[in-house]
py3Dmol code that shows the C-alpha trace and the ligand (Angstrom):
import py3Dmol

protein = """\
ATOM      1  CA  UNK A   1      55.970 109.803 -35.440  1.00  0.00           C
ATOM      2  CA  UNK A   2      57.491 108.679 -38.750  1.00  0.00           C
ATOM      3  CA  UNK A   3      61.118 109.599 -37.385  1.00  0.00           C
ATOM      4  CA  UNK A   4      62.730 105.950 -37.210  1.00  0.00           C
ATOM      5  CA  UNK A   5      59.191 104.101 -37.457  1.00  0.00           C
ATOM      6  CA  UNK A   6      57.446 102.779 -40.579  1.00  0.00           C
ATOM      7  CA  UNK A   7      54.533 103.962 -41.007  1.00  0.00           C
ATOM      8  CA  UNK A   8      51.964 101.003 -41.176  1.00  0.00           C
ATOM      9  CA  UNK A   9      53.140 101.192 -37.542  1.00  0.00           C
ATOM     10  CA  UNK A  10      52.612 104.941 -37.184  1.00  0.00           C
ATOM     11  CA  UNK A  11      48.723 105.078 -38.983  1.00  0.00           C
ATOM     12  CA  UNK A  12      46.803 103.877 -35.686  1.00  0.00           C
ATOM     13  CA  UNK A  13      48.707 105.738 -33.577  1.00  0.00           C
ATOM     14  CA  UNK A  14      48.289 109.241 -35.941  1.00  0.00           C
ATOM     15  CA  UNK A  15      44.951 108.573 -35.661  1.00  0.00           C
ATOM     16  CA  UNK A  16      44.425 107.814 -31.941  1.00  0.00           C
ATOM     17  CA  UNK A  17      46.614 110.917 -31.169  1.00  0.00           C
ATOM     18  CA  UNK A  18      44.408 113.454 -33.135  1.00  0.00           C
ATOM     19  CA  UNK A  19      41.562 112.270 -31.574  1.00  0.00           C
ATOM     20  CA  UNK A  20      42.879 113.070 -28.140  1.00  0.00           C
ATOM     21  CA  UNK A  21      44.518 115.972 -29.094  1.00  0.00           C
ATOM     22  CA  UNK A  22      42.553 117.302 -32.150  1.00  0.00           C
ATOM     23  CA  UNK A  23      44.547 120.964 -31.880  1.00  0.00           C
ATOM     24  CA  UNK A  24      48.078 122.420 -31.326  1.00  0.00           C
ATOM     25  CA  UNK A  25      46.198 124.093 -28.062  1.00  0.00           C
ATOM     26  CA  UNK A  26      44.886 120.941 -26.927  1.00  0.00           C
ATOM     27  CA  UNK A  27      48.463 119.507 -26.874  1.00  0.00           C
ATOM     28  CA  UNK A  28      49.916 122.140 -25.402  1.00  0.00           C
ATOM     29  CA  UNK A  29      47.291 122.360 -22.795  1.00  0.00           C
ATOM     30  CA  UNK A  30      47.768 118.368 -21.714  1.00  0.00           C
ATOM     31  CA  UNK A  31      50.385 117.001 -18.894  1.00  0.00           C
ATOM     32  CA  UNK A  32      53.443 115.301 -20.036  1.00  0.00           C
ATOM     33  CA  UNK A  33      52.455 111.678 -18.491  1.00  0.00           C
ATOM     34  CA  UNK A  34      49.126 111.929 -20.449  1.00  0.00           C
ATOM     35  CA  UNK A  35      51.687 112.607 -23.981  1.00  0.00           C
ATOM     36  CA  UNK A  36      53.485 110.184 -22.784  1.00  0.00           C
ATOM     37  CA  UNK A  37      50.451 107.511 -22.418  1.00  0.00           C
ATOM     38  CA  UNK A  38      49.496 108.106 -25.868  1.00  0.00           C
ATOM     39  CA  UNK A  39      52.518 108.019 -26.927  1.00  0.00           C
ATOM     40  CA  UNK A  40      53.519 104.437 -25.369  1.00  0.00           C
ATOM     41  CA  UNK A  41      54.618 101.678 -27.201  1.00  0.00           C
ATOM     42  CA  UNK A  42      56.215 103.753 -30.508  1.00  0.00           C
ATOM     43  CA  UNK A  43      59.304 104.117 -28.194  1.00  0.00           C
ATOM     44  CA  UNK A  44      61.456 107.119 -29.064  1.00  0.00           C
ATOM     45  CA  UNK A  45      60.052 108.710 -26.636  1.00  0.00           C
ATOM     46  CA  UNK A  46      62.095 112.244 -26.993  1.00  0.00           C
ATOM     47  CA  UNK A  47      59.878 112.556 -29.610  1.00  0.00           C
ATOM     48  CA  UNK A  48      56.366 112.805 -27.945  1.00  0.00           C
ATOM     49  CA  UNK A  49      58.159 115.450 -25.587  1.00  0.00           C
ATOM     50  CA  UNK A  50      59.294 117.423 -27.981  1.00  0.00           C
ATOM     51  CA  UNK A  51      56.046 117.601 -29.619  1.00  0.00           C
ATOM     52  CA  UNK A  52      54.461 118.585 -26.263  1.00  0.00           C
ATOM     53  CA  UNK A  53      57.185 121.646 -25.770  1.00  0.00           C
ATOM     54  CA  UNK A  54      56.926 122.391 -29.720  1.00  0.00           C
ATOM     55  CA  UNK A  55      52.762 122.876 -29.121  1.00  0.00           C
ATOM     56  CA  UNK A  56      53.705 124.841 -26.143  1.00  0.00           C
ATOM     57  CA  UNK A  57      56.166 127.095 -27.936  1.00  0.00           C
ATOM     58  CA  UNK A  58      53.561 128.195 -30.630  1.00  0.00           C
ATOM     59  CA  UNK A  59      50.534 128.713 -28.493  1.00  0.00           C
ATOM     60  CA  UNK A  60      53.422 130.960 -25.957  1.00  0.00           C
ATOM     61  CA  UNK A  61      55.354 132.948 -29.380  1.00  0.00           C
ATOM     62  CA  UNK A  62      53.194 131.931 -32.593  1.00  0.00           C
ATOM     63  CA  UNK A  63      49.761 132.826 -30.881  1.00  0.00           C
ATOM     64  CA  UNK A  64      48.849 128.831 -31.561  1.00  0.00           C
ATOM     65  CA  UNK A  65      49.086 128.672 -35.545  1.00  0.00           C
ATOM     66  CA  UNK A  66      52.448 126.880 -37.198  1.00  0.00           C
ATOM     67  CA  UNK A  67      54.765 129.261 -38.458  1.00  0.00           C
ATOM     68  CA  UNK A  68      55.032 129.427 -41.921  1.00  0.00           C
ATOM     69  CA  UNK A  69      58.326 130.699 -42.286  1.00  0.00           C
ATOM     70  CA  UNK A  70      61.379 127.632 -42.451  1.00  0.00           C
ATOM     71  CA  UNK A  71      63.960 129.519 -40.542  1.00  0.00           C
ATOM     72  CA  UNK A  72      61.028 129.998 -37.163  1.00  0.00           C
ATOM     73  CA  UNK A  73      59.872 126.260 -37.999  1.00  0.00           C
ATOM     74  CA  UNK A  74      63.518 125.080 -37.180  1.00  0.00           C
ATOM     75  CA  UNK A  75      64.038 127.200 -34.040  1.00  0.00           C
ATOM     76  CA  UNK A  76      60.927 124.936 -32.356  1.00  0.00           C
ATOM     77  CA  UNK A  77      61.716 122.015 -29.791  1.00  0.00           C
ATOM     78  CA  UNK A  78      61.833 118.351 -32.016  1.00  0.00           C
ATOM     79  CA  UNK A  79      61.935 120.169 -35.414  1.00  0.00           C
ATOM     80  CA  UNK A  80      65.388 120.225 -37.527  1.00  0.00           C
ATOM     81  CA  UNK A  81      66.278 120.645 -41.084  1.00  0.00           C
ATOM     82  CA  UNK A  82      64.871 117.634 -42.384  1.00  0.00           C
ATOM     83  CA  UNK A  83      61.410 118.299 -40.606  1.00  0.00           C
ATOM     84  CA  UNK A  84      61.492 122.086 -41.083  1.00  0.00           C
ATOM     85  CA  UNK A  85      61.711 121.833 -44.864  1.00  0.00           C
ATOM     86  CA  UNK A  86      59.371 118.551 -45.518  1.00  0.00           C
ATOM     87  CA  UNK A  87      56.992 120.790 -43.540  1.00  0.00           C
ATOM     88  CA  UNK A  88      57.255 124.047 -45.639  1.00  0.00           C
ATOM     89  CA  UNK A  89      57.620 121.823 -48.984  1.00  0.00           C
ATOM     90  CA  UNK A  90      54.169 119.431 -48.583  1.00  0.00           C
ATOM     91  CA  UNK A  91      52.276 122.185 -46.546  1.00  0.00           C
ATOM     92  CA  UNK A  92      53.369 125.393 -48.344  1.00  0.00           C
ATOM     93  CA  UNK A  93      55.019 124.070 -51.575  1.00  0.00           C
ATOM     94  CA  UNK A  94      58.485 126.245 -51.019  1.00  0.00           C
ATOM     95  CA  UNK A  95      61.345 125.368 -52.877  1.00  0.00           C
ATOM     96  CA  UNK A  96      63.418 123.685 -50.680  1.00  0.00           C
ATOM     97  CA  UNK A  97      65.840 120.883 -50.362  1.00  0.00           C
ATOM     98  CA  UNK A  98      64.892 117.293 -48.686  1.00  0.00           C
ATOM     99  CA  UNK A  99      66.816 114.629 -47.952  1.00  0.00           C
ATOM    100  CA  UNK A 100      65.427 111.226 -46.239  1.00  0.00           C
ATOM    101  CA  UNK A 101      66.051 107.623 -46.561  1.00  0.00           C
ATOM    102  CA  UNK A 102      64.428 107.486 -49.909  1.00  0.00           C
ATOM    103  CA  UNK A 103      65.742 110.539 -51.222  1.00  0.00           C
ATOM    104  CA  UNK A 104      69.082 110.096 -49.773  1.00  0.00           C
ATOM    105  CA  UNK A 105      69.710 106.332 -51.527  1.00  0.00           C
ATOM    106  CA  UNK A 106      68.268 108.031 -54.883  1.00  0.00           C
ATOM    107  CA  UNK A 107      70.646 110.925 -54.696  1.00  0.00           C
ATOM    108  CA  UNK A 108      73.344 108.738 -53.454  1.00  0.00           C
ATOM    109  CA  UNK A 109      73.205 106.713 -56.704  1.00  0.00           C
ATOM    110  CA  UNK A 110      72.718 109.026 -59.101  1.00  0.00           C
ATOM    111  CA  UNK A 111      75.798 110.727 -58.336  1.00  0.00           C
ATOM    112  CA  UNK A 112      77.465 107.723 -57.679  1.00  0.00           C
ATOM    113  CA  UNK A 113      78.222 109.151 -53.999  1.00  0.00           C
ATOM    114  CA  UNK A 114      80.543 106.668 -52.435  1.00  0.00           C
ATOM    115  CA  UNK A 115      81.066 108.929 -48.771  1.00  0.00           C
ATOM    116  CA  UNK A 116      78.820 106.873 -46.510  1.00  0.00           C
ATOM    117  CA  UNK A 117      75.640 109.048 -46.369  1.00  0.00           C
ATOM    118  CA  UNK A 118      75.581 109.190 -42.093  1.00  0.00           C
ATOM    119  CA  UNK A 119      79.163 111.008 -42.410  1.00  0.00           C
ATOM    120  CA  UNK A 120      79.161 114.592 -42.080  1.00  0.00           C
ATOM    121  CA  UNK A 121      80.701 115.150 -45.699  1.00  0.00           C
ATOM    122  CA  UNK A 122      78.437 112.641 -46.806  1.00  0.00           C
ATOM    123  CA  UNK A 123      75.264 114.596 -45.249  1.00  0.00           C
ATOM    124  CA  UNK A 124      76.627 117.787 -47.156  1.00  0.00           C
ATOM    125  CA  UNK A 125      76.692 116.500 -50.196  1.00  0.00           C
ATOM    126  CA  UNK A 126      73.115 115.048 -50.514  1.00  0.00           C
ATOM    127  CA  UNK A 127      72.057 118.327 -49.195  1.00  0.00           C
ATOM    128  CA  UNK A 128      73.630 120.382 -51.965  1.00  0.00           C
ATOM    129  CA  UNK A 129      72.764 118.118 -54.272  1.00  0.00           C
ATOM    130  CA  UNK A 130      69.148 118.122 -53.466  1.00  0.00           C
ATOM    131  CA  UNK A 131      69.049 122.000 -53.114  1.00  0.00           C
ATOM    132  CA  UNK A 132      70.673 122.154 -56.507  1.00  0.00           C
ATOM    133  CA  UNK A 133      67.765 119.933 -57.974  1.00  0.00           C
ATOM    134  CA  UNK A 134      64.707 121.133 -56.335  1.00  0.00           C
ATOM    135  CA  UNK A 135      62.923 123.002 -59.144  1.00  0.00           C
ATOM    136  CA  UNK A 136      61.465 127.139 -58.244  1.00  0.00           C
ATOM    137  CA  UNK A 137      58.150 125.690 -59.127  1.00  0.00           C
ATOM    138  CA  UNK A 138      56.106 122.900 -58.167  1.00  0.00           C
ATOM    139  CA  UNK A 139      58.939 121.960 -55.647  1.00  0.00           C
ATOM    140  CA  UNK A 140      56.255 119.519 -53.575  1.00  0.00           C
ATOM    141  CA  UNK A 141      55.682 117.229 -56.714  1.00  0.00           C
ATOM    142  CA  UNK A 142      59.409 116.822 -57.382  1.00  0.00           C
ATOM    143  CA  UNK A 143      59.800 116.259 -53.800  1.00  0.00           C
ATOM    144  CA  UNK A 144      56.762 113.425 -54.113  1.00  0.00           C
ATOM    145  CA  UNK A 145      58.714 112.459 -57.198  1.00  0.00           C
ATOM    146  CA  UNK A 146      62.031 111.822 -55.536  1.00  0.00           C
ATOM    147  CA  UNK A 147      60.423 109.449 -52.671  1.00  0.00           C
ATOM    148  CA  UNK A 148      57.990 107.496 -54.632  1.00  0.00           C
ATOM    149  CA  UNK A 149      61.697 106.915 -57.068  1.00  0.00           C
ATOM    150  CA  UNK A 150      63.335 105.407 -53.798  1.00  0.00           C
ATOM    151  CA  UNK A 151      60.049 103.793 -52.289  1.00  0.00           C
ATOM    152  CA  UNK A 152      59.251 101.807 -55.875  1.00  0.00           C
ATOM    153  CA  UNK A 153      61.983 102.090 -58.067  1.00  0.00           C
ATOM    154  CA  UNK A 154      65.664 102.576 -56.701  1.00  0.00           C
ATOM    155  CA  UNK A 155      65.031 100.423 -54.031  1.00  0.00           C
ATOM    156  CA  UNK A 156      67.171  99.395 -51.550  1.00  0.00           C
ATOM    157  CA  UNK A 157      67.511  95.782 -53.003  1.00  0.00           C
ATOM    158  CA  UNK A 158      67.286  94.901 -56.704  1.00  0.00           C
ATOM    159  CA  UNK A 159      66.879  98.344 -57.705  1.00  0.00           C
ATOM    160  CA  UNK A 160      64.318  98.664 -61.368  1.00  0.00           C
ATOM    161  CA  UNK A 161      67.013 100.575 -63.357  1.00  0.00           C
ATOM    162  CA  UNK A 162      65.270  99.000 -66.308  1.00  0.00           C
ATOM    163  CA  UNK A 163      62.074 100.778 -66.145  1.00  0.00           C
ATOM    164  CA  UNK A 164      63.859 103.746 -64.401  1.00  0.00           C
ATOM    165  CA  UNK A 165      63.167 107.274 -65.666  1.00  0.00           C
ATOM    166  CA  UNK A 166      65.606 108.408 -64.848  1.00  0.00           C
ATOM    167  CA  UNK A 167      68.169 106.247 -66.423  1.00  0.00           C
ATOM    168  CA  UNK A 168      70.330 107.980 -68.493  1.00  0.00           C
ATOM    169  CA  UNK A 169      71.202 110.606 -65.975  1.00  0.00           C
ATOM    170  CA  UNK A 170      72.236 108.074 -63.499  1.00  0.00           C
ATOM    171  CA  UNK A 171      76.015 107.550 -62.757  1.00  0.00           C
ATOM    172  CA  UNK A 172      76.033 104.655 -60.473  1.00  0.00           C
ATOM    173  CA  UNK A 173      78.089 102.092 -61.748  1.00  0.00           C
ATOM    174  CA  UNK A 174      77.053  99.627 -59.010  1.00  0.00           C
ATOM    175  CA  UNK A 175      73.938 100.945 -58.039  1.00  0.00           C
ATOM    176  CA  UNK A 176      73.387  98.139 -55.333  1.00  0.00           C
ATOM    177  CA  UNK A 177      76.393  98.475 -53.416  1.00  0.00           C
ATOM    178  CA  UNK A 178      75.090 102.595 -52.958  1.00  0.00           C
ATOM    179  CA  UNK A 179      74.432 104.468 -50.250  1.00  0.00           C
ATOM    180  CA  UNK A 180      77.265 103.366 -48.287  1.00  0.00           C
ATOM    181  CA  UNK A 181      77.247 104.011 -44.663  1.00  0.00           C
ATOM    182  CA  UNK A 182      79.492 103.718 -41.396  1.00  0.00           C
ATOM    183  CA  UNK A 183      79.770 100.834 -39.627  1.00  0.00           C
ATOM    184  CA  UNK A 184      77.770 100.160 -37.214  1.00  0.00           C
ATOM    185  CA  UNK A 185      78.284 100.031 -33.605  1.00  0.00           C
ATOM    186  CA  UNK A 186      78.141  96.383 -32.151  1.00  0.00           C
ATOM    187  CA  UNK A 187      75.852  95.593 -30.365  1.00  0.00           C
ATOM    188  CA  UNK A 188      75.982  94.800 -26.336  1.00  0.00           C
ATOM    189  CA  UNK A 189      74.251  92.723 -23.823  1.00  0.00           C
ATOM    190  CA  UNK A 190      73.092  94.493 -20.690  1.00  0.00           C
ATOM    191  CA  UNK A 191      71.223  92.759 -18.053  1.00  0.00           C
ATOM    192  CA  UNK A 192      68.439  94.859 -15.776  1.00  0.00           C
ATOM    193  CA  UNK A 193      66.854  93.574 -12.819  1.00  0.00           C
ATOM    194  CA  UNK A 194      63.499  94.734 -11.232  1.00  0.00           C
ATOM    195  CA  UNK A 195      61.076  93.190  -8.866  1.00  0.00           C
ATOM    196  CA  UNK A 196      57.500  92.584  -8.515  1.00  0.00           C
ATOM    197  CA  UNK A 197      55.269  93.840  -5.552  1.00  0.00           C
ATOM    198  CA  UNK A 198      51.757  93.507  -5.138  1.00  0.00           C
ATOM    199  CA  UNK A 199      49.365  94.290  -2.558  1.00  0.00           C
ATOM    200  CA  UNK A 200      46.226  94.781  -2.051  1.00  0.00           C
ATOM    201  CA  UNK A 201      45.312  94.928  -5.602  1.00  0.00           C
ATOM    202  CA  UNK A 202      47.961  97.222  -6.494  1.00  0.00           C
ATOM    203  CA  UNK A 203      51.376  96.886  -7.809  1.00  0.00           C
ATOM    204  CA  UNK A 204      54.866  98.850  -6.934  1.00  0.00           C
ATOM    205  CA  UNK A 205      55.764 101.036  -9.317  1.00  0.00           C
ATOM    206  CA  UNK A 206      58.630 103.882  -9.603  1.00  0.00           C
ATOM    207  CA  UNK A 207      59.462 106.362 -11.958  1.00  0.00           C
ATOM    208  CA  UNK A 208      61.440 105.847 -14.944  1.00  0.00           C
ATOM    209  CA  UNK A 209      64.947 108.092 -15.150  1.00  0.00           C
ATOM    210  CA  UNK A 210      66.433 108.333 -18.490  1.00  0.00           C
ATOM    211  CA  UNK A 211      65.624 106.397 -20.602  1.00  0.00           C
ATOM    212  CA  UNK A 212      62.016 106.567 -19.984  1.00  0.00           C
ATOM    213  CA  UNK A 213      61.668 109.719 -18.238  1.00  0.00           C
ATOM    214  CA  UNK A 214      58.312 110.428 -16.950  1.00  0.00           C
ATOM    215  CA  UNK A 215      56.959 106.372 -17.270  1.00  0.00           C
ATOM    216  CA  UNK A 216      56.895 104.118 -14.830  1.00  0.00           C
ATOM    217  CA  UNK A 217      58.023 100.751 -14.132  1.00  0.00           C
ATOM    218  CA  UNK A 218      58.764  97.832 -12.413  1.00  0.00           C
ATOM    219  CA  UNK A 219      61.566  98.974  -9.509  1.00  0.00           C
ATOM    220  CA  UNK A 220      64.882  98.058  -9.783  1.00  0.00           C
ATOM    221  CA  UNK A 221      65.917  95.453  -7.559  1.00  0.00           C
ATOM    222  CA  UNK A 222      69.778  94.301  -6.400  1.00  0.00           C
ATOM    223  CA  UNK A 223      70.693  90.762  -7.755  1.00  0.00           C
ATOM    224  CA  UNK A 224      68.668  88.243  -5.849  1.00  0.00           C
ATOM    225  CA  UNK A 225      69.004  84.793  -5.196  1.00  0.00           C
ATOM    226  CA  UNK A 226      66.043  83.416  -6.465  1.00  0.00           C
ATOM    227  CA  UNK A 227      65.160  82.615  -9.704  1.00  0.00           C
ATOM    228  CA  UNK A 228      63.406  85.056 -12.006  1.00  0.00           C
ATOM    229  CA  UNK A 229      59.800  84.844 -12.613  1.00  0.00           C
ATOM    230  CA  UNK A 230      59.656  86.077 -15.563  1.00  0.00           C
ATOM    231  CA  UNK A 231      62.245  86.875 -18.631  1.00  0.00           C
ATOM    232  CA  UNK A 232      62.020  88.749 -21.347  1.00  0.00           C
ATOM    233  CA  UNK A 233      64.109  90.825 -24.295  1.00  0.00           C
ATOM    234  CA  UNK A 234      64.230  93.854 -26.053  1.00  0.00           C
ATOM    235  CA  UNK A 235      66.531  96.213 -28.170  1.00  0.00           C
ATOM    236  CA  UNK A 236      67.438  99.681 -27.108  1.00  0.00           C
ATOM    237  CA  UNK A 237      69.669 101.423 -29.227  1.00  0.00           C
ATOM    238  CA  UNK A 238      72.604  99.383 -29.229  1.00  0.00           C
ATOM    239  CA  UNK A 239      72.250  97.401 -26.493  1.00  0.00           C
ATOM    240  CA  UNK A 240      70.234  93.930 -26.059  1.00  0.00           C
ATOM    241  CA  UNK A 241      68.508  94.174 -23.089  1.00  0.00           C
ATOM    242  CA  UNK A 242      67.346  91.528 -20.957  1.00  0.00           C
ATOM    243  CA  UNK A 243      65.067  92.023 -18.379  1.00  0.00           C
ATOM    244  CA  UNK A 244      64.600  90.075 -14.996  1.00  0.00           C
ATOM    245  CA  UNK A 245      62.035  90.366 -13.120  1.00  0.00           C
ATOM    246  CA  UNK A 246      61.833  88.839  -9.101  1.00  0.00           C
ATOM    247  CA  UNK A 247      59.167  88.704  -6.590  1.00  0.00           C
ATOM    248  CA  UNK A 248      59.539  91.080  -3.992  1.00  0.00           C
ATOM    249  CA  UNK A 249      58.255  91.584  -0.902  1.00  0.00           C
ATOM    250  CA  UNK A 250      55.718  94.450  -0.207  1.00  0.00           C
ATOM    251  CA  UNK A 251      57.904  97.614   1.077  1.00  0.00           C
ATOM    252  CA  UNK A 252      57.466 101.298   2.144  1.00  0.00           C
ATOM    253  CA  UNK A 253      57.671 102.921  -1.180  1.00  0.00           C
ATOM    254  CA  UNK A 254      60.497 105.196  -1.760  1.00  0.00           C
ATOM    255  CA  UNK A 255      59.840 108.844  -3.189  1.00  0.00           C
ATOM    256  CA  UNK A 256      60.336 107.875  -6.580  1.00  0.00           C
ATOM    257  CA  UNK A 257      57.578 105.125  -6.417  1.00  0.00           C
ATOM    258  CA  UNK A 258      53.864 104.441  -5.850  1.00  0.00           C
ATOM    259  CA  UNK A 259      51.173 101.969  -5.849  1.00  0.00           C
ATOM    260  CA  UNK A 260      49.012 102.022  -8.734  1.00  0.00           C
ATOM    261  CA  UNK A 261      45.771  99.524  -8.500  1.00  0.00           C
ATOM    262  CA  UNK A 262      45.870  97.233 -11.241  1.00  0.00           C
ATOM    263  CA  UNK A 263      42.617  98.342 -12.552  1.00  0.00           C
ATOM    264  CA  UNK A 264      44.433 101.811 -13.051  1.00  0.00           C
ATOM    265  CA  UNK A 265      47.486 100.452 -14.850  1.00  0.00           C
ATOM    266  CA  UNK A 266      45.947 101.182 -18.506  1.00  0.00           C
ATOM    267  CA  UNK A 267      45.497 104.539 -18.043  1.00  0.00           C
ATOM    268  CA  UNK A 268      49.835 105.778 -16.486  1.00  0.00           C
ATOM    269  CA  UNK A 269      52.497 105.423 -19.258  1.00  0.00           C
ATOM    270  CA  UNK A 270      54.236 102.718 -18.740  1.00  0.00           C
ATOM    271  CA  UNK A 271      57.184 101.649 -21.279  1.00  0.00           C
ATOM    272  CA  UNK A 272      56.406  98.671 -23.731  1.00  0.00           C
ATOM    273  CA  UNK A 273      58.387  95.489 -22.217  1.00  0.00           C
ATOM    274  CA  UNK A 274      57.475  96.284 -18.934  1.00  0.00           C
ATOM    275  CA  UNK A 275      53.650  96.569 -19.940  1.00  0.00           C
ATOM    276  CA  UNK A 276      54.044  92.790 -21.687  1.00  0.00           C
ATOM    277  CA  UNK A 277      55.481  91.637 -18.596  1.00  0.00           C
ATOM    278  CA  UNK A 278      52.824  93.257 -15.969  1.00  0.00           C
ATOM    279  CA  UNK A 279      50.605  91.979 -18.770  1.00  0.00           C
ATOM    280  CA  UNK A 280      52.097  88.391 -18.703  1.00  0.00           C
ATOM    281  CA  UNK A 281      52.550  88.640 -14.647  1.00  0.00           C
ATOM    282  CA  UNK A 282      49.142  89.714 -13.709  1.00  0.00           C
ATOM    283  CA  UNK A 283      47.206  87.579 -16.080  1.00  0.00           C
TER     284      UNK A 283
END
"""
ligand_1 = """\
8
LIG
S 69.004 103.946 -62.832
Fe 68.892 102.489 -61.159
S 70.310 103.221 -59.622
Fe 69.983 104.902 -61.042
S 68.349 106.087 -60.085
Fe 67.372 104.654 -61.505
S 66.887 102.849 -60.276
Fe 68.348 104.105 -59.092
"""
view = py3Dmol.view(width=600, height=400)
view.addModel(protein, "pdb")
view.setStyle({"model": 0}, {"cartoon": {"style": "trace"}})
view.addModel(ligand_1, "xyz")
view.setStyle({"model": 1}, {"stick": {}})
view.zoomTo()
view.show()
């Protein structure tokens, strides 16, 4: 959950999820839409399913218990280097390397790293660097160390190098301008247009494809010539979406859609801005 999200965001969430699925078996026992339900609204959503497949995989090859062993953690659905060895570090205190966002801007400065840390020689280098460090012993603390360094001390902005400990090891000369990365990708305006059916107490609804796989939400709709009821905006990787919405009149549904009473809505997964719009539309 903390891939990408912060985690004031992430507590209620942790907590909601481990009280509807307390065990690896209980996760791996649930159906995707119900993952996906719990999961709705911390976007990302690759990540609930590959939690879903990973509690799948141990109860089917690890007889329900975590592996233990780094190599077997990263051959499970969702789980790479980075989440592998954080795993076998905080849970089993093995020596191991770790880089994150905290980490990776505390390395990047101490060796005065000017490669922008998302390049692939950039990503080597903090990863030897931080293998190189990691002490045999007591690897978890030094691991603890290096994040509470970057979370209170190298910061992003106005880094603390006065009260730094570790000062006279550090090489950056311009610690503020470090880590560099590559530029980003601009960012583009996309337009998506769905419509809004209800009858009988129920609302239209289809299936999400990509993006959403396994939600559902408002169908699409061809341009119309009305005016939209409703507007609103979001950010999706690099795009700026707005979305449209249109009544529309009451229709056979096609295979990929249903009606859903509105009383029902709470309990389907249904992605974020098209919740706050049934939410805005049906109130
Ligand atoms: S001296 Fe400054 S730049 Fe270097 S590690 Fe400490 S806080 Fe970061």
């Amino acid at each position: 959950m903390l891939q990408q999200t912060q985690a004031a965001t992430v507590v209620p969430y942790y907590n909601r999820w481990l009280r509807r699925f307390p065990t690896i078996r209980s996760l791996a026992a649930t159906t995707e839409s119900d993952v996906l339900h719990a999961w709705q609204g911390l976007g990302y959503y690759a990540r609930a399913r590959n939690l879903h497949r990973c509690a799948k995989t141990i109860v089917e090859n690890f007889g329900g218990r975590l592996p233990n062993d780094p190599g077997k953690l990263k051959s499970l659905p969702g789980i790479g280097l980075y989440t592998a060895n954080a795993i076998a570090v905080f849970a089993l205190d093995k020596s191991l390397p770790i880089v994150e966002a905290n980490t990776a801007r505390v390395l990047s400065r101490l060796f005065n790293i000017r490669a922008p840390i998302d390049s692939t020689s950039g990503r080597r280098k903090l990863w030897e660097l931080s293998a190189k460090l990691v002490p045999q012993k007591s690897a978890r603390d030094f691991q603890n160390a290096m994040m509470d360094l970057g979370a209170l001390i190298c910061t992003a902005r106005n880094p603390r190098c006065q009260i730094c400990p570790v000062k006279k090891f550090c090489r950056a000369r311009d610690p503020a301008s470090l880590p560099r990365k590559k530029r980003r990708a601009a960012i583009v305006p996309l337009t998506e247009l769905h419509g809004l059916s209800i009858m009988a107490g129920a609302v239209l609804l289809e299936r999400c494809g990509q993006r959403w796989r396994g939600m559902w939400m408002l169908p699409k709709v061809p341009a119309p010539r009305s005016a939209p009821i409703h507007t609103t905006r979001f950010p999706f990787t690099h795009h700026r979406v707005t979305l449209q919405v249109f009544r529309s009149k009451a229709a056979r549904p096609a295979s990929h859609q249903r009606w859903f009473p509105i009383r029902r809505l709470n309990k389907i997964p249904i992605p974020s801005p098209h919740r706050r719009t049934l939410t805005a539309l049906l109130a």
